[in-house]
PDB file of the backbone (N, CA, C, O) and the ligand in Angstrom, with CONECT records:
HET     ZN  A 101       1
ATOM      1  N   UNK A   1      -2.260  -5.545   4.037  1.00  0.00           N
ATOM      2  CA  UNK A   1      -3.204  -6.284   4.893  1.00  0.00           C
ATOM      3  C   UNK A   1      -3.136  -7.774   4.599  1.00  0.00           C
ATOM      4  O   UNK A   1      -2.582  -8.232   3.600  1.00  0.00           O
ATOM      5  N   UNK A   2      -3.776  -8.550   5.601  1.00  0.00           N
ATOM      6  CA  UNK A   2      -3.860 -10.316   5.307  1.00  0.00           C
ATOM      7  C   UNK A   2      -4.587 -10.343   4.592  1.00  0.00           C
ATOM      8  O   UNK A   2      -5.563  -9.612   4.763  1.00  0.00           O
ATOM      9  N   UNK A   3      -4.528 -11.091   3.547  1.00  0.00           N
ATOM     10  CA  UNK A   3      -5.580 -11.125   2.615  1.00  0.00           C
ATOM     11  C   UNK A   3      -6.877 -12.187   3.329  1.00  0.00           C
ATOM     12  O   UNK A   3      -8.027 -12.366   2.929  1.00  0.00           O
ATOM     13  N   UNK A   4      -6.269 -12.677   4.334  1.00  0.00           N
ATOM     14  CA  UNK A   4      -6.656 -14.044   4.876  1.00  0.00           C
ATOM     15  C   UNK A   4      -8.269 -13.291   5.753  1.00  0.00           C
ATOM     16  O   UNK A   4      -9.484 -13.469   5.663  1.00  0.00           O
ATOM     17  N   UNK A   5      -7.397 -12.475   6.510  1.00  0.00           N
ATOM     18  CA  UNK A   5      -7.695 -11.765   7.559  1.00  0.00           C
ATOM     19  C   UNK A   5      -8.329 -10.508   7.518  1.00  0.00           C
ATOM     20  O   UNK A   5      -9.352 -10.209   8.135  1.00  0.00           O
ATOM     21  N   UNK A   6      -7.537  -9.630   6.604  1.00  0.00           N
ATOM     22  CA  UNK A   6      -7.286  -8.547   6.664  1.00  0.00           C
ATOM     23  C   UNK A   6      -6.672  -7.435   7.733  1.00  0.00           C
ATOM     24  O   UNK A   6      -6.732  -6.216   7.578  1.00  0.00           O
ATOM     25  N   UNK A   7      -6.036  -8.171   8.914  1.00  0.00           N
ATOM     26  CA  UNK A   7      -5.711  -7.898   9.943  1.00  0.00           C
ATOM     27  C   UNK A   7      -3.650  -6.918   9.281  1.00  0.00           C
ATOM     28  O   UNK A   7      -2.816  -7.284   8.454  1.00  0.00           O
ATOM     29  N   UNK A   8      -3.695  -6.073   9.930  1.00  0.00           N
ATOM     30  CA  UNK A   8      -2.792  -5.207   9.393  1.00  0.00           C
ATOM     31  C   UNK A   8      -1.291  -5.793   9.683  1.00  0.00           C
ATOM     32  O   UNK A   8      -1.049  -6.225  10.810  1.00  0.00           O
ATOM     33  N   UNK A   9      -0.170  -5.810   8.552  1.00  0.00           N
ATOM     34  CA  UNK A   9       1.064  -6.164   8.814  1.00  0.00           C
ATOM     35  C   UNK A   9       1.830  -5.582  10.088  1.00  0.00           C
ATOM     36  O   UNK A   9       1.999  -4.394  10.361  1.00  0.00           O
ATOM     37  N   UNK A  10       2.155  -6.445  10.637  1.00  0.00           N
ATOM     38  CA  UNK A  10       3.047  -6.422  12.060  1.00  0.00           C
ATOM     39  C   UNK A  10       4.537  -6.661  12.283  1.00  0.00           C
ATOM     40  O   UNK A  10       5.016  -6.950  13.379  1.00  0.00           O
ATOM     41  N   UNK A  11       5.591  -6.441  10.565  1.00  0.00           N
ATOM     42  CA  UNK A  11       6.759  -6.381  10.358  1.00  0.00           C
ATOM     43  C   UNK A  11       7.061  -7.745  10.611  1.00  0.00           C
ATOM     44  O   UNK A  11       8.102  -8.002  11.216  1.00  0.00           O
ATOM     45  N   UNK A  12       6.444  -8.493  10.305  1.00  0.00           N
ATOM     46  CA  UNK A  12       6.538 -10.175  10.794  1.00  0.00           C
ATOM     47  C   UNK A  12       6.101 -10.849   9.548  1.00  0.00           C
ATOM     48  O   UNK A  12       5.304 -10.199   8.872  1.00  0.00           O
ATOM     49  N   UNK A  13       6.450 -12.007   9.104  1.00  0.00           N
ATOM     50  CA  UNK A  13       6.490 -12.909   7.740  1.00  0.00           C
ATOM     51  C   UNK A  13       4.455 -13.916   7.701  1.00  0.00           C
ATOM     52  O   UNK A  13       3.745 -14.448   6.848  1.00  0.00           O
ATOM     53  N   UNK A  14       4.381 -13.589   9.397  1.00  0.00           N
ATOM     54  CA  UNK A  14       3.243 -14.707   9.435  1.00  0.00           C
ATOM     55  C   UNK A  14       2.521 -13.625  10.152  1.00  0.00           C
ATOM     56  O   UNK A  14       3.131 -12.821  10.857  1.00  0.00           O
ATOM     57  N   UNK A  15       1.023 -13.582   9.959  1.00  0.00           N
ATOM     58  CA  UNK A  15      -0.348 -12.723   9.977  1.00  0.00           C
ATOM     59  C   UNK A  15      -0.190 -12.988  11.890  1.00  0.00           C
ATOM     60  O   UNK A  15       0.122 -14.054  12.419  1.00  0.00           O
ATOM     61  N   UNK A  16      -0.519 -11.651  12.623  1.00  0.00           N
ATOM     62  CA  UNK A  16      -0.292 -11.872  13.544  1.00  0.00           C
ATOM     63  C   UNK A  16      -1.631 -12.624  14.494  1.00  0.00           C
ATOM     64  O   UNK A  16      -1.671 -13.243  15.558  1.00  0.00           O
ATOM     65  N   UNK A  17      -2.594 -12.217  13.530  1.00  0.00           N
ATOM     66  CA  UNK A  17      -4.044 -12.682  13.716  1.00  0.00           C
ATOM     67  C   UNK A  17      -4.368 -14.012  13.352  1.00  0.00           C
ATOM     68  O   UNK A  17      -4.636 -14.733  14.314  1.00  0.00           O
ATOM     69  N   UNK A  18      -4.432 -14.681  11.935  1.00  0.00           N
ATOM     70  CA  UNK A  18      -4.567 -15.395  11.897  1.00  0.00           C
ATOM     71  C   UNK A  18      -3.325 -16.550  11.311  1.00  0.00           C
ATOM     72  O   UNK A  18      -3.600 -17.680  10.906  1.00  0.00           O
ATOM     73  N   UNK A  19      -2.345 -16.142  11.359  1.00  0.00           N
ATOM     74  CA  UNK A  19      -0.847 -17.188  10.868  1.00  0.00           C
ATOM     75  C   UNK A  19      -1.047 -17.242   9.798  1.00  0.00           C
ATOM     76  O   UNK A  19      -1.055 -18.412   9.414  1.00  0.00           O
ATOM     77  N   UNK A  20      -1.284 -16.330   8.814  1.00  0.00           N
ATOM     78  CA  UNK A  20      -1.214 -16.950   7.258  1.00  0.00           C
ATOM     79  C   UNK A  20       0.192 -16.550   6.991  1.00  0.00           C
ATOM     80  O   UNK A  20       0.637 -15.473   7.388  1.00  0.00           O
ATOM     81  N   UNK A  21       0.760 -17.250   6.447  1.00  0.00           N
ATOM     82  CA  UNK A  21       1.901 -17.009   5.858  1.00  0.00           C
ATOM     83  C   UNK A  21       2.115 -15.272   4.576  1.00  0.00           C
ATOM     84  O   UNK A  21       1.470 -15.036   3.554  1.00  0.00           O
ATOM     85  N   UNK A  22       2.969 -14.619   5.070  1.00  0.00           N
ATOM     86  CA  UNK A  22       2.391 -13.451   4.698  1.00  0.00           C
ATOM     87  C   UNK A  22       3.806 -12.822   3.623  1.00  0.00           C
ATOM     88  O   UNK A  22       3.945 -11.721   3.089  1.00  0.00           O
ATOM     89  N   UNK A  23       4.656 -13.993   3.614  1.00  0.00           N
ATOM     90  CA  UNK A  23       6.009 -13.523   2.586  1.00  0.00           C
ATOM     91  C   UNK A  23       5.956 -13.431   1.475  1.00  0.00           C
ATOM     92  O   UNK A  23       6.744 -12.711   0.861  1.00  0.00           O
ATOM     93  N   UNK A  24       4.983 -14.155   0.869  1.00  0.00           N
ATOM     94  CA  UNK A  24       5.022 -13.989  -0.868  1.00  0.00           C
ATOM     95  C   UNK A  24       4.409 -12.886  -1.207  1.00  0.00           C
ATOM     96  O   UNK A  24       4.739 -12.227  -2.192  1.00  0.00           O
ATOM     97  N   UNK A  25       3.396 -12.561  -0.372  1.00  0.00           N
ATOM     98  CA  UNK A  25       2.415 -11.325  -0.543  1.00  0.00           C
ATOM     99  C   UNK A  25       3.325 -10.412  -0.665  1.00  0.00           C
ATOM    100  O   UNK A  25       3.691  -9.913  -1.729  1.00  0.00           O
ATOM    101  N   UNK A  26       3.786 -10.119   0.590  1.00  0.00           N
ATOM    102  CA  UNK A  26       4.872  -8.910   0.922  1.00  0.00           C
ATOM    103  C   UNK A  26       6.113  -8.987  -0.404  1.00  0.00           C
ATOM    104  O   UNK A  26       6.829  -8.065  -0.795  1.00  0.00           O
ATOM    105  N   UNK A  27       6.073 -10.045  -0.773  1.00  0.00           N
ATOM    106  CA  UNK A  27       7.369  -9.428  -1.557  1.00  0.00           C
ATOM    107  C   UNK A  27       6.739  -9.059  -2.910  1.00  0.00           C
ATOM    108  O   UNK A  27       7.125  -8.197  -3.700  1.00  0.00           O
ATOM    109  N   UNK A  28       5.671  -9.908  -3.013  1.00  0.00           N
ATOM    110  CA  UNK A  28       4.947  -9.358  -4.221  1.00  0.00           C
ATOM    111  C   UNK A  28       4.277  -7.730  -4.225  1.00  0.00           C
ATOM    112  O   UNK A  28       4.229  -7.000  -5.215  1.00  0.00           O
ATOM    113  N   UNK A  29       3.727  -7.353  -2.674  1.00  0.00           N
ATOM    114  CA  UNK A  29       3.478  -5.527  -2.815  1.00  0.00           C
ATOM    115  C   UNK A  29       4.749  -4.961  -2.453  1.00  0.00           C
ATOM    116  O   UNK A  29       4.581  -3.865  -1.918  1.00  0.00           O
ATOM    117  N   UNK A  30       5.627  -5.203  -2.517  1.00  0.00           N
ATOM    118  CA  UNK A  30       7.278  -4.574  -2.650  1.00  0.00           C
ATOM    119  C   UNK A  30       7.172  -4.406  -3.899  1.00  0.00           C
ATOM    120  O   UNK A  30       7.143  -3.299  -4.436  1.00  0.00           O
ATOM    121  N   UNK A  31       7.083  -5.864  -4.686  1.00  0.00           N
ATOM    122  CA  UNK A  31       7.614  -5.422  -6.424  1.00  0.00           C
ATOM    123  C   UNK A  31       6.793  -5.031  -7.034  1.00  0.00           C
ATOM    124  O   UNK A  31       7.114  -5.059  -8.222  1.00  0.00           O
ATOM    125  N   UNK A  32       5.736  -4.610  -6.861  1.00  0.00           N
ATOM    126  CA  UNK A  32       4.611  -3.661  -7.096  1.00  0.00           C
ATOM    127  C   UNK A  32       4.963  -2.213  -6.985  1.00  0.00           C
ATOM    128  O   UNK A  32       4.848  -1.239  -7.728  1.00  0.00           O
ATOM    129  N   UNK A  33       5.540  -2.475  -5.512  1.00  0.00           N
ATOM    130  CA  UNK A  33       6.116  -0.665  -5.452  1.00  0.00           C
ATOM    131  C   UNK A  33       6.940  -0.608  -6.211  1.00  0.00           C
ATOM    132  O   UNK A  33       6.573   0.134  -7.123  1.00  0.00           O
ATOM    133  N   UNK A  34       7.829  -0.956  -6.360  1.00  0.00           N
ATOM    134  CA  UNK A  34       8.978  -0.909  -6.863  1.00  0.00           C
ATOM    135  C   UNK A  34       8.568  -0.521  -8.530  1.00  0.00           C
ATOM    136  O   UNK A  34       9.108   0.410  -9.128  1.00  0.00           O
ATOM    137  N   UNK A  35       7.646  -1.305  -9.065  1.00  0.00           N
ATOM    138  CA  UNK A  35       7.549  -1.107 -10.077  1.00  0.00           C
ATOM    139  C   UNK A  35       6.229   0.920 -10.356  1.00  0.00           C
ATOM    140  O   UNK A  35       5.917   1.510 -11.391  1.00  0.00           O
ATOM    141  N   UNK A  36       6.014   1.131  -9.353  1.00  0.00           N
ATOM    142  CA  UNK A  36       5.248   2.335  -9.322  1.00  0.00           C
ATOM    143  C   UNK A  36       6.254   3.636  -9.453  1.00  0.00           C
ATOM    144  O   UNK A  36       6.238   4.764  -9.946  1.00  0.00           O
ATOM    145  N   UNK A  37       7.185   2.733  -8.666  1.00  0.00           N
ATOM    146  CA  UNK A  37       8.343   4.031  -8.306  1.00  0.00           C
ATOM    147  C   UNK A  37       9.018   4.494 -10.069  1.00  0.00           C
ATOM    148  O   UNK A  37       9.231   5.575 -10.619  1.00  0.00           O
ATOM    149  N   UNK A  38       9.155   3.236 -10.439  1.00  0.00           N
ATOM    150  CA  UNK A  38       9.567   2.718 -12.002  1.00  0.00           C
ATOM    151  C   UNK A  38       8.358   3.589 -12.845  1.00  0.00           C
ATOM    152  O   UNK A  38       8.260   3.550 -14.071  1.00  0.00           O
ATOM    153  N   UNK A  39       8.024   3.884 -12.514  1.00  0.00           N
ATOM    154  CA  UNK A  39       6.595   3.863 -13.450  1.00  0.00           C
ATOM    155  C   UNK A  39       6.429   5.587 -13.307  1.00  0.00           C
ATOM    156  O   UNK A  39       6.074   6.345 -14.209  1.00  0.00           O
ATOM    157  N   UNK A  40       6.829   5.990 -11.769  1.00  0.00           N
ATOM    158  CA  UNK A  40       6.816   7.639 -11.955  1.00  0.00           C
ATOM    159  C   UNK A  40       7.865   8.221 -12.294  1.00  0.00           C
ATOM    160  O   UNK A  40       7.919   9.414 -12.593  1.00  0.00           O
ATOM    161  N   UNK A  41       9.341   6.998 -12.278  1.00  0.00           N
ATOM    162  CA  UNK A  41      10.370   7.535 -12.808  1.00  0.00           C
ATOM    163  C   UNK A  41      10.485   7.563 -14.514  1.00  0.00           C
ATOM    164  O   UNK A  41      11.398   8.258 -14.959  1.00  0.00           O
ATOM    165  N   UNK A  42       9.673   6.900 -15.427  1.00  0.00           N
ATOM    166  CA  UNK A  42       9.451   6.954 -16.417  1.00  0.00           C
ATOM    167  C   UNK A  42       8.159   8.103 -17.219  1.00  0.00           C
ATOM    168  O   UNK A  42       7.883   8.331 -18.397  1.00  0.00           O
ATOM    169  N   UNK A  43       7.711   8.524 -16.145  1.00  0.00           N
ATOM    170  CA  UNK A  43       6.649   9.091 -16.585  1.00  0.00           C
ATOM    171  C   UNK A  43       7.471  10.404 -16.916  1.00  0.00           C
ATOM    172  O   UNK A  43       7.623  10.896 -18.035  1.00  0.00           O
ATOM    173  N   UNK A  44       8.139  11.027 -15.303  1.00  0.00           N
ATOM    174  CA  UNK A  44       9.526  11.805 -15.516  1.00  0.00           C
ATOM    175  C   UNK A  44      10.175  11.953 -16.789  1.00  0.00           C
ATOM    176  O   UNK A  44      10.248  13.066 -17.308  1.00  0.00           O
ATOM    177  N   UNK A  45      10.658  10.922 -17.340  1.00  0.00           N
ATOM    178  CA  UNK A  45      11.292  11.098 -18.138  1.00  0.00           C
ATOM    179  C   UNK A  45      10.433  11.201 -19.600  1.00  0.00           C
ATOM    180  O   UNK A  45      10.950  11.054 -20.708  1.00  0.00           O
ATOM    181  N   UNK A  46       9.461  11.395 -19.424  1.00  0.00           N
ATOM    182  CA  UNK A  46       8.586  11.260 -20.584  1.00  0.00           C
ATOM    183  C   UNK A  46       8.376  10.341 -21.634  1.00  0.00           C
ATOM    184  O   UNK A  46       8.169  10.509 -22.836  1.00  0.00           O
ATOM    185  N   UNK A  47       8.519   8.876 -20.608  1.00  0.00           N
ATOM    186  CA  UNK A  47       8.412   7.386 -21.227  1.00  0.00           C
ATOM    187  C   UNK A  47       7.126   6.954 -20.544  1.00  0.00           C
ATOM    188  O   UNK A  47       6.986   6.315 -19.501  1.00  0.00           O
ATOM    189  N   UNK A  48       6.122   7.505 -21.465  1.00  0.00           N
ATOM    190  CA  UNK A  48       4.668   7.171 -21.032  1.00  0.00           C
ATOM    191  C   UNK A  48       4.353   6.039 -21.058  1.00  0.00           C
ATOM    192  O   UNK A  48       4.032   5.351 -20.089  1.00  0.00           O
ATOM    193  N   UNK A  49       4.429   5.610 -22.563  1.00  0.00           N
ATOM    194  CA  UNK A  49       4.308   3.866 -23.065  1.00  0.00           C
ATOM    195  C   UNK A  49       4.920   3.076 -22.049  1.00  0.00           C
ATOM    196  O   UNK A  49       4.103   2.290 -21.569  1.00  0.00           O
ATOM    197  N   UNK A  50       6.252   2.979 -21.455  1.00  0.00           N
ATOM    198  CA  UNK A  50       6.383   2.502 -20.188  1.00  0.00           C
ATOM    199  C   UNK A  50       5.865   2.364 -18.952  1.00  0.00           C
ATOM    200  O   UNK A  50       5.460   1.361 -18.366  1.00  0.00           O
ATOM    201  N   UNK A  51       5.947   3.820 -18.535  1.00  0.00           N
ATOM    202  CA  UNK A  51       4.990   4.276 -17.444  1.00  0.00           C
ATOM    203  C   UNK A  51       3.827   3.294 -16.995  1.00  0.00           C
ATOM    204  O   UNK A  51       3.654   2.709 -15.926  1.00  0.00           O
ATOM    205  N   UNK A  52       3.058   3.311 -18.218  1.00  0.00           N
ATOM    206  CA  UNK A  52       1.657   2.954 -18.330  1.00  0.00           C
ATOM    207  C   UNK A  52       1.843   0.924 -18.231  1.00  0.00           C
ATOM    208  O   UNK A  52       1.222   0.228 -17.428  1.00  0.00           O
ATOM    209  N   UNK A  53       2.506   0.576 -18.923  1.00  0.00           N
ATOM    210  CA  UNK A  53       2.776  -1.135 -19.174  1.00  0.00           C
ATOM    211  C   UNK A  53       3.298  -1.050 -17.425  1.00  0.00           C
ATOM    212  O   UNK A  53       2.355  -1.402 -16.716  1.00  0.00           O
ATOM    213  N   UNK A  54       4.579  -0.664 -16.581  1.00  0.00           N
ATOM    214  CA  UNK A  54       4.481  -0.752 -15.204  1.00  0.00           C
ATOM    215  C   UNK A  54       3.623  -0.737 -14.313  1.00  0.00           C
ATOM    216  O   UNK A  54       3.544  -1.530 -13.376  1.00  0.00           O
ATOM    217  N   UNK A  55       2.432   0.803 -14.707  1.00  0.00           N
ATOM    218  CA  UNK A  55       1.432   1.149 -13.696  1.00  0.00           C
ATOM    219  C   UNK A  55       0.236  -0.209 -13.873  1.00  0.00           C
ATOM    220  O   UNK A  55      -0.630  -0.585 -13.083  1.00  0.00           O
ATOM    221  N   UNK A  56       0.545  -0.636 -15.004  1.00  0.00           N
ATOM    222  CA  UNK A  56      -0.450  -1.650 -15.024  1.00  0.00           C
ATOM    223  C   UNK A  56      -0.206  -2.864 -14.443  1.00  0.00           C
ATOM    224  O   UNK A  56      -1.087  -3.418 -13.785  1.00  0.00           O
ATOM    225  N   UNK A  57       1.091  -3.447 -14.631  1.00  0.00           N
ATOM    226  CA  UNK A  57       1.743  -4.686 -14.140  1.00  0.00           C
ATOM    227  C   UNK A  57       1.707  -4.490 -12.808  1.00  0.00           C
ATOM    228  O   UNK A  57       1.370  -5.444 -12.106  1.00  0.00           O
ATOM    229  N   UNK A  58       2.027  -3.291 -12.225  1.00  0.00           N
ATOM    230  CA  UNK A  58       1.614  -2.940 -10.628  1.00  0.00           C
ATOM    231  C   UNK A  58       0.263  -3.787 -10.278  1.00  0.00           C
ATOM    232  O   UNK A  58       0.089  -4.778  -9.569  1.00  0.00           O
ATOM    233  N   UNK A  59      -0.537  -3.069 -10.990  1.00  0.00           N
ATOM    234  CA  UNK A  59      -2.030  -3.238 -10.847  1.00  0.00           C
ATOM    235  C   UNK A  59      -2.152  -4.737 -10.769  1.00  0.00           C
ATOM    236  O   UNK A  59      -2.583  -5.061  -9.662  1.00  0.00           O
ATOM    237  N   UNK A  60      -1.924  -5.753 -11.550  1.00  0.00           N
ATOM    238  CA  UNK A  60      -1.916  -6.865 -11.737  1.00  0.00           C
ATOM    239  C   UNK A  60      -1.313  -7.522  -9.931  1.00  0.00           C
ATOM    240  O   UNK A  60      -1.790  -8.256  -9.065  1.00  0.00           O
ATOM    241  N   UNK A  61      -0.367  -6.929 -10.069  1.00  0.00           N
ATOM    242  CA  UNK A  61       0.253  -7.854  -8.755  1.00  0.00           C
ATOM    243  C   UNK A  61      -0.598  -7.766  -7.370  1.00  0.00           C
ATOM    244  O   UNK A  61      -1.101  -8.594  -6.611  1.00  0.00           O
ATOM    245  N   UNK A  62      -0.496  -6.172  -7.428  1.00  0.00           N
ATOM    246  CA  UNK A  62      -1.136  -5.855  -6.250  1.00  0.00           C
ATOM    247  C   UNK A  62      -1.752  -4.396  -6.074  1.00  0.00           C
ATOM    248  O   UNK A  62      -0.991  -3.506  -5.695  1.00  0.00           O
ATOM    249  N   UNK A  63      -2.983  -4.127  -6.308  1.00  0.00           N
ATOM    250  CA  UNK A  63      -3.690  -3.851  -6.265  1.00  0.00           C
ATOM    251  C   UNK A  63      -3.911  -2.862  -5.027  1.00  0.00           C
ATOM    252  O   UNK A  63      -4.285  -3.247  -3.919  1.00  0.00           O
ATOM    253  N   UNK A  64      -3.560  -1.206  -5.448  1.00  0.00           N
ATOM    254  CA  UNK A  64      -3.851   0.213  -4.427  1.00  0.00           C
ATOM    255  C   UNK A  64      -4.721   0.846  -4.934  1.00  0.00           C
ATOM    256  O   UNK A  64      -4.938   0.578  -6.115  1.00  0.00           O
ATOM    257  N   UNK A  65      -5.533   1.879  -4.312  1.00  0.00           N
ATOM    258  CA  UNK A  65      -6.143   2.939  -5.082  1.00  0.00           C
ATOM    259  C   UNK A  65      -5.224   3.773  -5.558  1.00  0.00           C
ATOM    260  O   UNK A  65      -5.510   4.170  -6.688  1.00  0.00           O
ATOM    261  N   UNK A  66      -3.821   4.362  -4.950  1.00  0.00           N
ATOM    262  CA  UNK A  66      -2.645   5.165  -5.567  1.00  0.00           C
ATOM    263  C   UNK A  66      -2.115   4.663  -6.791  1.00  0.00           C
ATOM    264  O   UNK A  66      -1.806   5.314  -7.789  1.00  0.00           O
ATOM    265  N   UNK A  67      -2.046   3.459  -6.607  1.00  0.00           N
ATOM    266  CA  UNK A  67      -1.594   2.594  -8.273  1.00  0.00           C
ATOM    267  C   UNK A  67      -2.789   2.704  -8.937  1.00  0.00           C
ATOM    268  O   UNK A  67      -2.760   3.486  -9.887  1.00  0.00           O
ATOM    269  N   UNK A  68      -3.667   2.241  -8.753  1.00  0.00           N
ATOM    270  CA  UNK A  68      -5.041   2.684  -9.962  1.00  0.00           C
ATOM    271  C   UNK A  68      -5.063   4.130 -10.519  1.00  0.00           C
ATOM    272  O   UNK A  68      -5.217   4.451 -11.697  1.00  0.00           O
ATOM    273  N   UNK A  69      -4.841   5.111  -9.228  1.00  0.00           N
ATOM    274  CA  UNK A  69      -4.752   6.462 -10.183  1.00  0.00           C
ATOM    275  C   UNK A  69      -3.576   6.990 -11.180  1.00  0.00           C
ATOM    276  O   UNK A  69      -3.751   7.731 -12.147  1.00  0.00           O
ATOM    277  N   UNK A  70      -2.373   6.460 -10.743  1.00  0.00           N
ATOM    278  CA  UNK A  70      -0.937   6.141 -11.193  1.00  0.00           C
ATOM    279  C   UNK A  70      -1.445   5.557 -12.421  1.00  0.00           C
ATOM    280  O   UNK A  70      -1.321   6.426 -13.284  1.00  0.00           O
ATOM    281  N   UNK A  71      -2.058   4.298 -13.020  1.00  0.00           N
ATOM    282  CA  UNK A  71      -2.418   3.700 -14.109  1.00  0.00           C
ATOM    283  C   UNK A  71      -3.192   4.770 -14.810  1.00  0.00           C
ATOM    284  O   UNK A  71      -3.007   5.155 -15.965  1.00  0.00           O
ATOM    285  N   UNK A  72      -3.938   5.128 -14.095  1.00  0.00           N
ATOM    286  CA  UNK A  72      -5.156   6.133 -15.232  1.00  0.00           C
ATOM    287  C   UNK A  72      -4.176   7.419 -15.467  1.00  0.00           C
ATOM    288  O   UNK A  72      -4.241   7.945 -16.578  1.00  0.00           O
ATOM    289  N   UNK A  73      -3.511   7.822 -14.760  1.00  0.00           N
ATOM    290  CA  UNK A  73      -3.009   9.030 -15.240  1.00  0.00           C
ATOM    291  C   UNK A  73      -1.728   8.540 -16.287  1.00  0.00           C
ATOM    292  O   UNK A  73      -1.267   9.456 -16.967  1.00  0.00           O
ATOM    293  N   UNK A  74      -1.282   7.550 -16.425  1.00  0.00           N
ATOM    294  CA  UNK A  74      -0.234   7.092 -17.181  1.00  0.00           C
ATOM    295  C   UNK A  74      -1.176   6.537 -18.447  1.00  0.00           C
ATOM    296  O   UNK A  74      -0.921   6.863 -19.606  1.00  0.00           O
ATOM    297  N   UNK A  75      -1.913   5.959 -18.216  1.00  0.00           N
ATOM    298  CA  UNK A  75      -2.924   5.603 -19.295  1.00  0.00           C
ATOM    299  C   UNK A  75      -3.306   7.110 -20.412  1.00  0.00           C
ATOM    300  O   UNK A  75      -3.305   7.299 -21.628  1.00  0.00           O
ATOM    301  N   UNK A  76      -3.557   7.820 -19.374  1.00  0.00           N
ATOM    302  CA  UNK A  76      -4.418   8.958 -19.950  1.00  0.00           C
ATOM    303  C   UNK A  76      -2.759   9.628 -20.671  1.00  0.00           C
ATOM    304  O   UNK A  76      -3.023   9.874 -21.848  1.00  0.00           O
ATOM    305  N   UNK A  77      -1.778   9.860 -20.494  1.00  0.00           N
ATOM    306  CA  UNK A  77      -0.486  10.329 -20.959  1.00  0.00           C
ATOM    307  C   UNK A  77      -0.049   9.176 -22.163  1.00  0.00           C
ATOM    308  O   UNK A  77       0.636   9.489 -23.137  1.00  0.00           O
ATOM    309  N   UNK A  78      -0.382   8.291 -22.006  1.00  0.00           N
ATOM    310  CA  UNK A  78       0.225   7.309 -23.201  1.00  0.00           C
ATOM    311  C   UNK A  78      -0.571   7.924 -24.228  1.00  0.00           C
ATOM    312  O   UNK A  78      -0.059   8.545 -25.159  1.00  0.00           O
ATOM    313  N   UNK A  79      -2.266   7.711 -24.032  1.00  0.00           N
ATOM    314  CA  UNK A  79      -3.214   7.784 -25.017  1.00  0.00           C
ATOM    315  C   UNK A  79      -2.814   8.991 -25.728  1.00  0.00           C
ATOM    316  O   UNK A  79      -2.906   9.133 -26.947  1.00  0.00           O
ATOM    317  N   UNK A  80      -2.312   9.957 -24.806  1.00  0.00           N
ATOM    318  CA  UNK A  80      -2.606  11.672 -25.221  1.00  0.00           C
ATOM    319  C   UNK A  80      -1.336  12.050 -26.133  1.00  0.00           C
ATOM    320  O   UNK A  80      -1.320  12.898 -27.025  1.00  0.00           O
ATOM    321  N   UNK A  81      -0.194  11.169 -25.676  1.00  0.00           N
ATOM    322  CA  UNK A  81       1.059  10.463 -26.816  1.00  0.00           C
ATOM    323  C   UNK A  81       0.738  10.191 -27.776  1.00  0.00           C
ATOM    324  O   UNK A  81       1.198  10.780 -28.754  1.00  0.00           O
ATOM    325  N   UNK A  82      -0.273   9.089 -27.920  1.00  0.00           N
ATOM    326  CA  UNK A  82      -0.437   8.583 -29.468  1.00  0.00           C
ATOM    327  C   UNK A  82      -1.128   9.754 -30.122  1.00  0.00           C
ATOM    328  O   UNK A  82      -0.664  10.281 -31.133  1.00  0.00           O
ATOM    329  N   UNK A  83      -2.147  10.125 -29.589  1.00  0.00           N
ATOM    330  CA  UNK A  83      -2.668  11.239 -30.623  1.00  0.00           C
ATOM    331  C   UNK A  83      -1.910  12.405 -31.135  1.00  0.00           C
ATOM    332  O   UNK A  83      -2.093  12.914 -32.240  1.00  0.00           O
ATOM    333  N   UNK A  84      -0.842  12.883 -30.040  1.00  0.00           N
ATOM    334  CA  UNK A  84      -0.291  13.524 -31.188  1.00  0.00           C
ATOM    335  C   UNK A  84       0.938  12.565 -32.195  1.00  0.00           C
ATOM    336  O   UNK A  84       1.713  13.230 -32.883  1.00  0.00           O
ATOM    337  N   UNK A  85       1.005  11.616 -32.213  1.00  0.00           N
ATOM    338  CA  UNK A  85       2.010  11.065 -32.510  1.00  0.00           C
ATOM    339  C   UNK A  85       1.045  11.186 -33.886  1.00  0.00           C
ATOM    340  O   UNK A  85       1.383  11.758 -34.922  1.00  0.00           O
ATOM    341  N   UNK A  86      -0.085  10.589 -33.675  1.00  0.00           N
ATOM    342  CA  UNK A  86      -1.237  10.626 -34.641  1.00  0.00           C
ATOM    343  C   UNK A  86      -1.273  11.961 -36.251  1.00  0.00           C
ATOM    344  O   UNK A  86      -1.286  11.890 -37.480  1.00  0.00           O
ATOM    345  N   UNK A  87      -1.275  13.368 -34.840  1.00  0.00           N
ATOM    346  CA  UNK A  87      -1.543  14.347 -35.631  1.00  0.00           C
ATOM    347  C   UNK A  87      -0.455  14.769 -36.399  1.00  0.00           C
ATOM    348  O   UNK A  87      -0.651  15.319 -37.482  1.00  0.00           O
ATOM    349  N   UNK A  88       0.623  14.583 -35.984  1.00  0.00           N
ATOM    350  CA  UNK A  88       2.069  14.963 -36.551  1.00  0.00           C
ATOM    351  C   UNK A  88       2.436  14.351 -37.798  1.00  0.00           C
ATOM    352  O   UNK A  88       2.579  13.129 -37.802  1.00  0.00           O
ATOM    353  N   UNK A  89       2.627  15.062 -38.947  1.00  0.00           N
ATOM    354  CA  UNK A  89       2.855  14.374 -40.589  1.00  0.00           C
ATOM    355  C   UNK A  89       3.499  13.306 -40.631  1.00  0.00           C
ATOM    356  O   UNK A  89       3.709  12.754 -41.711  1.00  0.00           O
TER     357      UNK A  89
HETATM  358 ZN    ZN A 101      -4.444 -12.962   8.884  1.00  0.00          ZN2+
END
């Protein structure tokens, strides 16, 4: 959405509503995805501590409810990592 506006992307660089310039945004919720995609491909692999530092840097850039739950559930897998990392001699 425009942040300006909130008027919905129209595959166009400038807000069709109100002309805000809409490219940095867009490339910034690209590398957001990009980094989610990163973030479930690490979770996959059972690189939580990663997972979790991506789902968050997501969060930072740009801001979904799917990335917030992506963070908490990577959050909640890191934490649940350390403890046994914890319990183990
Ligand atoms: Zn707008």
């Amino acid at each position: 959405m425009c942040p300006v506006c909130q008027a919905r992307f129209r595959g166009s660089t400038e807000c069709s509503r109100c002309g805000a310039d809409l490219g940095t945004i867009m490339g910034l919720a690209a590398g957001a995805w990009r980094m989610r995609e990163a973030a479930r491909q690490a979770i996959a692999e059972g690189d939580v501590a990663r997972a979790r530092a991506l789902a968050t840097q997501a969060q930072e850039i740009c801001r979904s409810a799917a990335g917030r739950d992506l963070e908490m559930v990577s959050s909640w897998l890191a934490g649940a990592s350390l403890e046994m990392d914890k319990a183990s001699p």
